[in-house]
N, C-alpha and C positions, 0 to 999 in steps of 0.2 A: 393678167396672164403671167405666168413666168417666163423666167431668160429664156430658159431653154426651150419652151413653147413658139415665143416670138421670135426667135432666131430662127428657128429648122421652119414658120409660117412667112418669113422675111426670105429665104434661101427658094423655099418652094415656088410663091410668088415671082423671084423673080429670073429662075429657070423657065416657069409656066408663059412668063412676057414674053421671056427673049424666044423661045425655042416658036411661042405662036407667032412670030413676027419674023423671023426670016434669019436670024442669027445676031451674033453679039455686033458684027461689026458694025451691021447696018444702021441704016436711022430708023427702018421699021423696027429694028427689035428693038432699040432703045427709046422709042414711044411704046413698045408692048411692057418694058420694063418698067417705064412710067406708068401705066394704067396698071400694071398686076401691082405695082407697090401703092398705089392710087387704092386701089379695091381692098388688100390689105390692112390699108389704116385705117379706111372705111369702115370694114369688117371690127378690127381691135376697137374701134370706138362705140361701135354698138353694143358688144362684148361687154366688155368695159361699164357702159352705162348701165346693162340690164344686170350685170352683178351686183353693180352696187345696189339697185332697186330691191335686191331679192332680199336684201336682209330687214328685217322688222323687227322689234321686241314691245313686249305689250307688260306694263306695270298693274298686274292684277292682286285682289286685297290678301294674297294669302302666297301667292308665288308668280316667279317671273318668267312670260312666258319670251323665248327667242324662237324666228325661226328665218330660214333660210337657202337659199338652194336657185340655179336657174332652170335645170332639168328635173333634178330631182329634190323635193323640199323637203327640210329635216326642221322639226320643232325640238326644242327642245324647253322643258318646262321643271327651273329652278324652284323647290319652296324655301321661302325666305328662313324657315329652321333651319334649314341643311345646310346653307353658305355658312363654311368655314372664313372665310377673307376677300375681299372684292379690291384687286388690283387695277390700277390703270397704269398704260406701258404708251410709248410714241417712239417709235422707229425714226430713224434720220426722214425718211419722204414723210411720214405722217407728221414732225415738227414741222416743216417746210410749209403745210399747207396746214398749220394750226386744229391737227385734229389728233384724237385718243384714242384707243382701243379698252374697253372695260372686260376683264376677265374676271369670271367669279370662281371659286374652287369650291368644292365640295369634300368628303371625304371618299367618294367614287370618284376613281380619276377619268372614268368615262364622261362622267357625265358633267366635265367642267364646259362653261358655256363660256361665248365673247361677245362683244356686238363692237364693231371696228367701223370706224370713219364721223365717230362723235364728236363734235367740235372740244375743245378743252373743258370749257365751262360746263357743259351739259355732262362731259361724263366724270368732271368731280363733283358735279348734283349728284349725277347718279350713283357715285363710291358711295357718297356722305349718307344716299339716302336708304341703296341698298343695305350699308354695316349696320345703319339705325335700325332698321327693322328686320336684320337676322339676328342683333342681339335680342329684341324684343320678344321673338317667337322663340329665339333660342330658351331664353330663362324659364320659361313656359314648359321646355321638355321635362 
């Protein structure tokens, strides 16, 4: 989620404890503040997991299929002539936890695709292996 999602979901929560439990001063509402921010975490960590689950990318012989989404799923499907450049980026939390994001560009800037939370190693496989085989189909054109 973002800051600004878990913040006004952190604030919500913990007016929802206090106000069902009797007030700020009490011990009930600071057990109610415990249990809303209790449910809260809860909540973000299921969240949390089932995003990550949603995304998949499938190496097919002629183009790369991604796709992804928890409510709504969006595929999208790279042919390997079309990729102009296949970048890999790590954010400060994605070094921390030794992982990459591969991004490929196109000459549509719609239709640049990612697939984020690759370990380092798998997605400089996948730079090396995607560039190999856009030059391949490139020359072809």
């Amino acid at each position: 989620m973002r800051k600004a999602e878990l913040s006004v979901a952190a604030v919500i929560a913990l007016v929802a404890g206090v106000a069902s439990a009797g007030g700020a001063g009490s011990v009930p509402g600071m057990i109610g503040a415990v249990v809303g921010v209790a449910v809260l975490g809860a909540t973000l960590l299921w969240l949390s997991l089932r995003r990550y689950r949603a995304w998949a990318y499938q190496e097919r012989e002629d183009d790369l299929m991604v796709s992804r989404g928890v409510m709504f799923r969006r595929m999208s499907v790279v042919p390997y002539g079309r990729m102009q450049f296949v970048d890999v980026t790590a954010g400060p939390a994605e070094r921390i936890f030794k992982l990459a994001t591969v991004k490929l560009h196109t000459a549509a800037a719609a239709s640049d695709a990612r697939i984020p939370g690759l370990e380092r190693e798998e997605a400089a496989r996948l730079r090396d292996h995607l560039a190999e085989l856009g030059e391949a189909r490139a020359a072809g054109l």
